[in-house]
C-alpha positions as CSV (number, residue, x, y, z in Angstrom):
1,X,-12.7,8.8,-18.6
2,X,-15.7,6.2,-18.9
3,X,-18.7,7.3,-16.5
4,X,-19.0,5.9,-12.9
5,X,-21.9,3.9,-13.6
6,X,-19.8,2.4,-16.4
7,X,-17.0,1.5,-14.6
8,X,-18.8,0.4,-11.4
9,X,-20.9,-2.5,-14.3
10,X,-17.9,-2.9,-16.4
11,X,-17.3,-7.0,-16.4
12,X,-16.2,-9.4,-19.0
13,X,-18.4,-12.3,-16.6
14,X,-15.8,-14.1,-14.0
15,X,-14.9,-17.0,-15.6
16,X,-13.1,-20.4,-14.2
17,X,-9.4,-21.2,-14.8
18,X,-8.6,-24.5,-15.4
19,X,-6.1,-24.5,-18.5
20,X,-4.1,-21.5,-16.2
21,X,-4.0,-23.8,-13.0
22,X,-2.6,-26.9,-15.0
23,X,0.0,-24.2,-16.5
24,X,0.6,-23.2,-12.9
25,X,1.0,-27.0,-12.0
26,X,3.4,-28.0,-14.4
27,X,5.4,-24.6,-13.6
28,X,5.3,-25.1,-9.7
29,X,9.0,-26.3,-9.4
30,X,10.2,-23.3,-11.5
31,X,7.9,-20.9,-9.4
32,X,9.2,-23.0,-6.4
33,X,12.7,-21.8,-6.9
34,X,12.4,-18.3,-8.5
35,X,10.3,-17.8,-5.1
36,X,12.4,-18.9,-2.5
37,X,15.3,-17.2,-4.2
38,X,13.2,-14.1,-4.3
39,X,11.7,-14.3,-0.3
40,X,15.6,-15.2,0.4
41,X,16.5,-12.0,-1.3
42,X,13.9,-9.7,-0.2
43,X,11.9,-10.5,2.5
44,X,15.1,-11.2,5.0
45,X,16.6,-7.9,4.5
46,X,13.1,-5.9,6.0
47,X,13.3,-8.4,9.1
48,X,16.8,-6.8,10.0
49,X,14.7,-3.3,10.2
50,X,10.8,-4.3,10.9
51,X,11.2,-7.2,13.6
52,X,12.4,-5.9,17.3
53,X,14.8,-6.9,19.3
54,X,16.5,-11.0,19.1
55,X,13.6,-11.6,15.6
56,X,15.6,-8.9,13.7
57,X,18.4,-11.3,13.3
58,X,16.0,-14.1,11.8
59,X,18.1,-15.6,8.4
60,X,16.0,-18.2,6.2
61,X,18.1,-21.8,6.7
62,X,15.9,-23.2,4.4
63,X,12.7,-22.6,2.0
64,X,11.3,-25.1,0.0
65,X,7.4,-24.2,-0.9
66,X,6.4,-27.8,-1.2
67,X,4.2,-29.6,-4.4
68,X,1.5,-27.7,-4.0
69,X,0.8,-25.7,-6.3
70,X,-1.6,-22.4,-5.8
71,X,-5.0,-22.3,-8.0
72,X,-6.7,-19.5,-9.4
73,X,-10.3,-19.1,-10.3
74,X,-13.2,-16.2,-10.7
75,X,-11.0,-14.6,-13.7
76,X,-12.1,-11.3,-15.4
77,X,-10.8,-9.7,-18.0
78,X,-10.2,-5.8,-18.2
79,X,-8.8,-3.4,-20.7
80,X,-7.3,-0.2,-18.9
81,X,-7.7,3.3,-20.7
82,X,-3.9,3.3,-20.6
83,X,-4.0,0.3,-23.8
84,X,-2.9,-2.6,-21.3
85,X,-4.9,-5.7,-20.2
86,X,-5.7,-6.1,-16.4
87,X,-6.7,-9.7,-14.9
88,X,-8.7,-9.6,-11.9
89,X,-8.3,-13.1,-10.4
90,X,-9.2,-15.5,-6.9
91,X,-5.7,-17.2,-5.6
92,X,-6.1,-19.6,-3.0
93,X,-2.3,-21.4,-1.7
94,X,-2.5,-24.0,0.9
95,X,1.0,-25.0,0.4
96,X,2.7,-27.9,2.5
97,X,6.2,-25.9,2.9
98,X,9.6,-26.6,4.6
99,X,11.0,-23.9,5.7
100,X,13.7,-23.1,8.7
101,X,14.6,-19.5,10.1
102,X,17.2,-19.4,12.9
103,X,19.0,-16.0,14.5
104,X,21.2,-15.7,17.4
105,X,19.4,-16.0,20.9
106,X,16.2,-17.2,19.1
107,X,15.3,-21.0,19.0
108,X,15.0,-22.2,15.5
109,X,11.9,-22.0,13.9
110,X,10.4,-23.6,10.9
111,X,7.4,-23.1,8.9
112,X,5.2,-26.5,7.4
113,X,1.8,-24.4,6.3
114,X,1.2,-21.7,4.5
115,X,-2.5,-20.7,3.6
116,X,-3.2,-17.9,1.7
117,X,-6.1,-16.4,0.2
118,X,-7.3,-13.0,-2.4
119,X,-8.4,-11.5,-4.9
120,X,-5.1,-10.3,-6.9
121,X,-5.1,-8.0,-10.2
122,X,-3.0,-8.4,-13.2
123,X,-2.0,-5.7,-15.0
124,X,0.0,-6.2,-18.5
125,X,1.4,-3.2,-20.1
126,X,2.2,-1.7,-21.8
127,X,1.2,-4.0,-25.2
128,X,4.0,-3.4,-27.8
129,X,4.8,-4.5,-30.9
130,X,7.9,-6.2,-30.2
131,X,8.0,-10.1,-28.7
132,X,7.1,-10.8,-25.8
133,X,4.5,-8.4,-26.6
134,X,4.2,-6.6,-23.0
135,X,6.4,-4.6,-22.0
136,X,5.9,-5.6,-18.2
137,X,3.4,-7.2,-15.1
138,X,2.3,-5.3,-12.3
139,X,1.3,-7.7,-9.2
140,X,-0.7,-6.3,-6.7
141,X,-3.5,-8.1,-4.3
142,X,-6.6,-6.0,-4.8
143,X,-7.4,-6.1,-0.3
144,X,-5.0,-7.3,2.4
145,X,-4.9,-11.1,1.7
146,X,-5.3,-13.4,4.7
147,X,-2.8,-15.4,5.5
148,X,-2.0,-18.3,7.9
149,X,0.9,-20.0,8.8
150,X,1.8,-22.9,10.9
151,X,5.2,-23.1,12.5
152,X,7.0,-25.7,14.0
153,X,9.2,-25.8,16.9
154,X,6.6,-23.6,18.0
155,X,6.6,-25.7,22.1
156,X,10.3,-24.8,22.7
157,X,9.9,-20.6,22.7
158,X,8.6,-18.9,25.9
159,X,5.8,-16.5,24.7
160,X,4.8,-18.4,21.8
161,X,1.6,-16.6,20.8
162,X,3.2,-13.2,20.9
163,X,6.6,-14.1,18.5
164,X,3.6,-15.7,16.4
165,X,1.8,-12.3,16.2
166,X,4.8,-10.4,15.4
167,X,6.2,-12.5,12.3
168,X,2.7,-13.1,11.3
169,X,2.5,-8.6,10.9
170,X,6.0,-8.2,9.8
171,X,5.0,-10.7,7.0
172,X,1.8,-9.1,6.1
173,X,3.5,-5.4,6.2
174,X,5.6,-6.8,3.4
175,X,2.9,-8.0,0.9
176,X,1.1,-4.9,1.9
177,X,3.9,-2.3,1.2
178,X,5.1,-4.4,-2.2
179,X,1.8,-5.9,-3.4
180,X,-1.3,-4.6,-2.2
181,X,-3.0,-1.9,-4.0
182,X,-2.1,1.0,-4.4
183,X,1.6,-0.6,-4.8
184,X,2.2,-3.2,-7.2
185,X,4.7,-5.4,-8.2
186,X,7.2,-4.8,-10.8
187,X,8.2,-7.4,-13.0
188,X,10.2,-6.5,-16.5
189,X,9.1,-8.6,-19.3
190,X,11.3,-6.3,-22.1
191,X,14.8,-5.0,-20.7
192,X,13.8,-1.9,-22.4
193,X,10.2,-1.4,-20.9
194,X,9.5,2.5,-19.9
195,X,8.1,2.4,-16.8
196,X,6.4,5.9,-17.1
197,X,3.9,3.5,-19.9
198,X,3.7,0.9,-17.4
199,X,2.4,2.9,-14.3
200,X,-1.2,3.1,-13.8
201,X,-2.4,6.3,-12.0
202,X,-5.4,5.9,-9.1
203,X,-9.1,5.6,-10.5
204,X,-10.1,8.7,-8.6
205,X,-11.1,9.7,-4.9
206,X,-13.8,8.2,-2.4
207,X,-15.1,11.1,0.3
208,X,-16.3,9.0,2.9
209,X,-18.8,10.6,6.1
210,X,-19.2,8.5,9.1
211,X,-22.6,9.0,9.9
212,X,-23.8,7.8,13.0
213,X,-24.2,4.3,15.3
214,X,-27.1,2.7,16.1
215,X,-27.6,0.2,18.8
216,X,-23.9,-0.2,20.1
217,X,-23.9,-2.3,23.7
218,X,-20.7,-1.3,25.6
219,X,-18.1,-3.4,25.7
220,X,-17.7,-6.8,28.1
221,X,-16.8,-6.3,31.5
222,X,-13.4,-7.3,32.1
223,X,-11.2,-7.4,35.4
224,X,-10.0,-4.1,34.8
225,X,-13.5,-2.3,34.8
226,X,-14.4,-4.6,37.5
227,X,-11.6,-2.7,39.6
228,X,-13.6,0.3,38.5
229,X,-16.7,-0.4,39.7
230,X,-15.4,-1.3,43.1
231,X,-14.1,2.0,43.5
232,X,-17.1,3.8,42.3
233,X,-15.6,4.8,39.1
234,X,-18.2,4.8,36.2
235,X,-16.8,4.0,32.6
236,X,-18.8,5.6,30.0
237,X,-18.3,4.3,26.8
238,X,-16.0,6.7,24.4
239,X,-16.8,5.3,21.1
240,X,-14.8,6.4,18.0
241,X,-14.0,4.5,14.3
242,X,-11.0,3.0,12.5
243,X,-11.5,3.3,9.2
244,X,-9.4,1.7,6.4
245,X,-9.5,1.3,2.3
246,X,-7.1,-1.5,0.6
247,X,-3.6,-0.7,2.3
248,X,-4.2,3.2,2.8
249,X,-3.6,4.5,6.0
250,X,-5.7,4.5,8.6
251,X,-8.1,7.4,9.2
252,X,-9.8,7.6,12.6
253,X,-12.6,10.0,13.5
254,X,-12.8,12.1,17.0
255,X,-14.2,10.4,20.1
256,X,-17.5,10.8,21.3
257,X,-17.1,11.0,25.3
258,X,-19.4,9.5,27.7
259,X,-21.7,8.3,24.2
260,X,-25.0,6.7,24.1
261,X,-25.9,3.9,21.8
262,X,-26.4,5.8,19.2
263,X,-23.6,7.8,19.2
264,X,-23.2,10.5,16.1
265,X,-19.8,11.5,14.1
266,X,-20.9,12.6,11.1
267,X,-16.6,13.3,10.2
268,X,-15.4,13.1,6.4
269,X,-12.1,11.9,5.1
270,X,-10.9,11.6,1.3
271,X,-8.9,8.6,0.5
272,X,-7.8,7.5,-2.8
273,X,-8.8,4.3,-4.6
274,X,-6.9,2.0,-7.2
275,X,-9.8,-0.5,-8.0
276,X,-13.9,0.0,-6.8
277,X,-13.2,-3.8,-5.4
278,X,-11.1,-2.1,-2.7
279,X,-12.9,-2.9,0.7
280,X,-13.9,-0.5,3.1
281,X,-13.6,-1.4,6.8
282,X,-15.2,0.6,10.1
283,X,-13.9,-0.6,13.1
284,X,-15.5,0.6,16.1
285,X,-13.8,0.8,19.5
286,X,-13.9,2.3,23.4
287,X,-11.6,4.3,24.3
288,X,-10.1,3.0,27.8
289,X,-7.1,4.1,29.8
290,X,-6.0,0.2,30.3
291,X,-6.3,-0.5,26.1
292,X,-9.4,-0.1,23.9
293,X,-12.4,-2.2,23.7
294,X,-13.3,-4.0,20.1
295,X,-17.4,-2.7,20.2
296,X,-17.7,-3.9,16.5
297,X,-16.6,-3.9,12.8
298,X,-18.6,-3.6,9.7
299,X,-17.4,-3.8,6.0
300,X,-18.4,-2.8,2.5
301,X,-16.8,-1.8,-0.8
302,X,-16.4,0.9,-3.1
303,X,-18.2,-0.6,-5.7
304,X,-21.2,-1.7,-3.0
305,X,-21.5,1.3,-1.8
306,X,-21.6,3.7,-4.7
307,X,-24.2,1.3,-6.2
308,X,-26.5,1.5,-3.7
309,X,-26.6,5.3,-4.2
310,X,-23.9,6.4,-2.1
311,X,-25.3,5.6,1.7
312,X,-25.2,2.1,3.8
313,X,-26.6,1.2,7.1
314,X,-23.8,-1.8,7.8
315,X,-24.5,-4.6,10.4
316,X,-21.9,-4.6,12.7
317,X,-19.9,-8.2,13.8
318,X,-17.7,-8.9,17.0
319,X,-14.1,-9.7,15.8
320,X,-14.7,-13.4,15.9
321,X,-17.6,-13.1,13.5
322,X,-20.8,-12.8,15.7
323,X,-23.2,-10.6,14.5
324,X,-25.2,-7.9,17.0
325,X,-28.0,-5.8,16.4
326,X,-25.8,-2.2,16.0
327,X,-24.9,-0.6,12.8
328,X,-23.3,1.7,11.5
329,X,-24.4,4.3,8.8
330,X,-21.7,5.3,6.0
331,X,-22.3,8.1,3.2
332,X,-19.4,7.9,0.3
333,X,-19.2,10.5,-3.0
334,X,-16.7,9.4,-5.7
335,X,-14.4,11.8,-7.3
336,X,-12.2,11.1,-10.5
337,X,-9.2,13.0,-12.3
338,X,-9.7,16.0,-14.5
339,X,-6.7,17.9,-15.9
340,X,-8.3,21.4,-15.0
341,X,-5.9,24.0,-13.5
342,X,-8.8,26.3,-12.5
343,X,-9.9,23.3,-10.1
344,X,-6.4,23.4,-8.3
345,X,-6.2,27.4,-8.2
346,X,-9.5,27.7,-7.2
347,X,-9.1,25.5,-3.8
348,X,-6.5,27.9,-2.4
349,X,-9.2,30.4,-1.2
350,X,-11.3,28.2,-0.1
351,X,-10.9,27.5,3.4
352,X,-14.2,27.4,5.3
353,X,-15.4,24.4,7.1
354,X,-16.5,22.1,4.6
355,X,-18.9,19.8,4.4
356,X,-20.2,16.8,7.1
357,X,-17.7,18.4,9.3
358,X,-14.4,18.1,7.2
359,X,-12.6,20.7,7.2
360,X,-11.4,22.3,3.9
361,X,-7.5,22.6,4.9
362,X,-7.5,18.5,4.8
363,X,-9.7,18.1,2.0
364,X,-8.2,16.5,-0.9
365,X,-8.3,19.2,-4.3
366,X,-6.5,16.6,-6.6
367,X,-3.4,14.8,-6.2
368,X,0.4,15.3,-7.5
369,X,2.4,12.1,-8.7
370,X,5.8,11.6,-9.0
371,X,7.6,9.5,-11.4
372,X,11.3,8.2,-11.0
373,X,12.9,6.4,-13.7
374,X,16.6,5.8,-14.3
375,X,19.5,8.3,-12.6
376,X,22.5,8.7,-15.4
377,X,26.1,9.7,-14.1
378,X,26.5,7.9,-11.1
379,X,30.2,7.0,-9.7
380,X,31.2,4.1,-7.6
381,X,31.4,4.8,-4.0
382,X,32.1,2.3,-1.4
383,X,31.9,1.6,2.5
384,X,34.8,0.3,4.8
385,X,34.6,-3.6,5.2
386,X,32.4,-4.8,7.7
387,X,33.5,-5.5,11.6
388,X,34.3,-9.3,11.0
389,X,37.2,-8.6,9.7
390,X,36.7,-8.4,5.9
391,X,38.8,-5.6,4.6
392,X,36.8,-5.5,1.1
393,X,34.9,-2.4,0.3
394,X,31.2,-2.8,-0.1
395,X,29.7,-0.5,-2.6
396,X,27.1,1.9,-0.9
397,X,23.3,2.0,-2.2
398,X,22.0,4.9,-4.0
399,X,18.3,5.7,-3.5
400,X,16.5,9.1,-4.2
401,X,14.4,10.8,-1.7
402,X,11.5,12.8,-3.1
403,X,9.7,15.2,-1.0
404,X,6.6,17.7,-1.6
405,X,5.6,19.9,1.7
406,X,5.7,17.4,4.9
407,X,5.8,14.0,3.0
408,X,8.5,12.7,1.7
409,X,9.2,9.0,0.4
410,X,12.7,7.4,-0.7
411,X,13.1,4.5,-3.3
412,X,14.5,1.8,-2.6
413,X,18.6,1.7,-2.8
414,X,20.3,0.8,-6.5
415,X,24.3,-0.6,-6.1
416,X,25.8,1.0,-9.6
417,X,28.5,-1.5,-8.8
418,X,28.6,-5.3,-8.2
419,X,30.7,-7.7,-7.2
420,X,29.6,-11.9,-7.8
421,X,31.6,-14.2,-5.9
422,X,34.8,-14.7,-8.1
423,X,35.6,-11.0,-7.3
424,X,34.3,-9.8,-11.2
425,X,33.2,-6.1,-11.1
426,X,30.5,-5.3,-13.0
427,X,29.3,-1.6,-13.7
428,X,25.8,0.4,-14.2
429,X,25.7,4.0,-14.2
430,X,22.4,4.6,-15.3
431,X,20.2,2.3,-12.7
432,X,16.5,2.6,-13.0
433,X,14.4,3.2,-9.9
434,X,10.6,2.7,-11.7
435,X,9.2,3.6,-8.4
436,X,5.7,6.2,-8.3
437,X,4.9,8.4,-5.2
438,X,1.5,10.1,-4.7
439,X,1.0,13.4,-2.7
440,X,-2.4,14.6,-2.0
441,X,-2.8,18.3,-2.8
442,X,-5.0,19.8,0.2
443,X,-6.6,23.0,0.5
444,X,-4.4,23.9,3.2
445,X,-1.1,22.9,1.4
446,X,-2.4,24.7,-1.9
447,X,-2.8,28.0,0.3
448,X,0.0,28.2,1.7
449,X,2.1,31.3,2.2
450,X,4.1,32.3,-0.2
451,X,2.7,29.4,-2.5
452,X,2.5,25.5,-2.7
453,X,5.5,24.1,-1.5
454,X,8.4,23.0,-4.4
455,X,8.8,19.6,-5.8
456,X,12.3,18.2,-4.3
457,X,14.3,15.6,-5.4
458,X,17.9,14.8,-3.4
459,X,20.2,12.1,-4.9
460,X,21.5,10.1,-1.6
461,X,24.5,7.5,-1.6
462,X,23.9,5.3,1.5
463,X,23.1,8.3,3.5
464,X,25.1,11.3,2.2
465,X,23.2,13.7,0.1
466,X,25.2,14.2,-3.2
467,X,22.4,16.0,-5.4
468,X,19.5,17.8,-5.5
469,X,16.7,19.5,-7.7
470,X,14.1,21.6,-7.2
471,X,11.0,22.1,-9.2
472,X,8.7,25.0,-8.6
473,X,4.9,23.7,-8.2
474,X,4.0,26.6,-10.5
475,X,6.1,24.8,-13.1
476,X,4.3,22.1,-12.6
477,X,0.9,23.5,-12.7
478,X,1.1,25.5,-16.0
479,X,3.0,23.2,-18.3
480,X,1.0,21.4,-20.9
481,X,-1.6,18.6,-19.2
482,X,0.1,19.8,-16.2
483,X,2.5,17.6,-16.6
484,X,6.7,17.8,-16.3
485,X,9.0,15.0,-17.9
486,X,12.1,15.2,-18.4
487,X,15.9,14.5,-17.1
488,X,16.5,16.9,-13.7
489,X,20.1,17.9,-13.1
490,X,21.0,17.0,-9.7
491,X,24.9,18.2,-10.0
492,X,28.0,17.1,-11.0
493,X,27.1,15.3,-14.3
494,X,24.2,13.3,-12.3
495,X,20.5,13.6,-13.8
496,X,17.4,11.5,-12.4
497,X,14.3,11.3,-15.1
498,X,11.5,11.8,-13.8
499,X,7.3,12.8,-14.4
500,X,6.1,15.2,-12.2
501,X,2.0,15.2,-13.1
502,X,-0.6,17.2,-11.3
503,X,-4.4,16.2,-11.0
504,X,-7.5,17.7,-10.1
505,X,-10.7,16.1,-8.5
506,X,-14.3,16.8,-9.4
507,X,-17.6,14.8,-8.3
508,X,-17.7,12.5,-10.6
509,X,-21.2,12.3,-12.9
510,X,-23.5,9.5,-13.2
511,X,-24.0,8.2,-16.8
């Protein structure tokens, strides 16, 4: 692997992108209706299960993204260690759309704006020899985008503001669980493409300490604290931190009861990074029994922050933007991959306190990864007709659930059988998954008694288990480049391929 210093510099120079944005122009009513077919066809389907209550039943009427087309700019070039090409780009859409939503019990809504703005990453691979020369794109924002959208109609619905809020999240939990780094978004460009070549594996860890505060000022006083004052009640700030990289999930440290201004934490957490662009956010709040208080939030990078020798003294900002006079001092050590068994063995007995007041037991020792391509075998099964009266069969969804230890992730579903509108039954027993999930091997999962926990892999049709296969994490850890690839027997004639790799983390060195 190329040096940290290396990789932190490397840069072809951004460079503008005129020739791609009259490309995008002249394609805008093709993009126009391959993406309202595609937010028709996924996007609806996660309201049913993210929105609550009357919103779950939102349906798009309509969708038209407008004439609008997005523009890209600030373009860099990359070349991955894997062989493929990764383009690091600005996108800016302020598109002029048309678009109605309705549901039962739920005014009709429509949406006329939609603004959006990122950085988004490219990545083409793998390069082959065969037209069109890559074998598929990988779409991923590199941060959370923002995002804006006007809706009309908006007078007529009681609570307003909060529906707003709601749709606004649902929307942003989808680009974040599809196409912000780590997760990408698949698009075949051969029929044939392998997606264990495609998948690009994380860059390496970030250990990140959360130092210490320095000039916080409580938060403003609000009705509720004035109710506490009149009834002699002092409220002590209890300052603690949200901290956040990319889409990961949210770490927060302990809270420091009845703090000072300069209230100390001095807490580590390991989080895993994709790209050194990958922001790094600390939001810190007051703890309060009637909701907490926003004190401040400060923001940096990976790549900032490991160029400026691993330490940061932030300046903290209200939510709205306003700067104050606190900050907030971060530490960060970056860790990358090593294919080194001894690193992995050598974590189980190590179980002290470890350093800037991490304990060892949630430590990250290097991470397992694994891979799920096609499943061969499958039979039809189908599900009753649905309650209005339809007495077709609908064929049930098979999806695999993968588990290691506590975590456990499931693919989205594959039908082996479909059936287009004229009733024509069309057949697929080998559907391909091309889905990646990460575990984190901690020192406390490592040591565990009688041994790290088994790899599991359990073959579901809509919600009946019909399959499952174990693989021992000893396997795992002594086969060649401790890695396992091949096609699992689940039972009865079924087999899911899959890549089972194992990874260690070291400090990474400084070239």
């Amino acid at each position: 692997m190329a040096g940290l210093t290396e990789m932190l510099n490397a840069s072809g120079g951004r460079e503008s992108a005129g020739f791609l944005n009259t490309i995008i122009e002249q394609l805008w009513p093709n993009i126009n209706v391959a993406g309202s077919r595609m937010i028709k066809e996924i996007v609806e389907p996660m309201f049913a299960t993210m929105l609550p209550g009357p919103l779950a039943g939102l349906r798009f009427v309509k969708i038209d993204l407008g004439n609008v087309p997005l523009s890209i700019d600030a373009v860099e070039v990359h070349k991955t260690e894997q062989g493929g090409i990764k383009l690091d780009m600005d996108v800016v859409w302020d598109g002029k759309s048309d678009v109605e939503l309705d549901a039962h019990m739920v005014p009709k809504l429509g949406i006329e704006r939609v603004q959006l703005k990122g950085r988004m990453s490219i990545l083409l691979a793998p390069l082959t020899n065969i037209i069109p020369l890559i074998g598929a794109a990988q779409v991923a924002f590199i941060n959370p985008p923002s995002l804006k959208l006007d809706f009309t109609d908006a007078a007529e619905v009681a609570d307003w503001v909060l529906i707003d809020k709601v749709i606004r999240k649902c929307i942003m939990d989808i680009i974040c669980s599809m196409a912000v780094l780590p997760n990408r978004y698949l698009v075949k460009l051969d029929a044939n493409n392998d997606y264990f070549q495609t998948y690009l594996p994380p860059v390496g860890a970030l250990r990140l300490t959360v130092d210490r505060a320095v000039g916080l000022r409580g938060p403003q006083v609000t009705g509720a604290k004035r109710l506490l004052e009149k009834m002699h009640i002092k409220d002590t700030p209890d300052y603690f931190c949200k901290v956040t990289l990319g889409s990961e999930d949210e770490w927060r440290t302990s809270v420091k009861k009845d703090s000072d201004s300069d209230p100390s934490w001095n807490e580590t957490h390991d989080f895993l990074v994709a790209d050194d662009e990958q922001d790094i956010t600390v939001d810190v709040q007051d703890e309060d029994l009637v909701g907490d208080d926003d004190i401040g939030i400060a923001s940096t990078s990976v790549r900032h922050i490991l160029l400026a020798g691993g330490e940061q003294e932030l300046p903290l900002t209200t939510h709205q933007g306003e700067p104050t006079e606190a900050r907030v001092v971060m530490r960060a050590q970056f860790f990358d991959f090593a294919e080194d068994a001894a690193i992995l063995s050598g974590s189980r007995a190590e179980q002290d306190q470890g350093e800037a007041g991490q304990k060892e037991s949630s430590r990250i020792a290097g991470l397992a990864t694994v891979l799920i391509g096609n499943v061969r075998g499958l039979q039809p099964d189908y599900q009753p007709g649905g309650d209005d009266g339809d007495e077709k069969k609908k064929p049930l969804p098979y999806s695999v659930r993968v588990a290691w230890g506590e975590r456990d992730f499931l693919t989205a579903g594959q039908n082996c059988t479909t059936v287009d509108d004229a009733g024509n039954v069309s057949y697929n027993n080998h559907p391909a998954f091309d889905q990646a999930f990460r575990f984190p091997l901690t020192g406390a999962a490592l040591a565990a008694e009688g041994g790290a926990p088994a790899f599991r892999m359990v073959l579901l049709n809509g919600k009946r288990e019909c399959g499952a296969v174990e693989v021992p994490f000893e396997d795992v850890l002594g086969a060649p480049g401790m890695r396992k690839e091949e096609s699992f027997d689940l039972g009865a004639g079924v087999s899911v391929r899959a890549r089972i790799e194992l990874r260690a983390l070291r400090p990474a060195q400084l070239d």
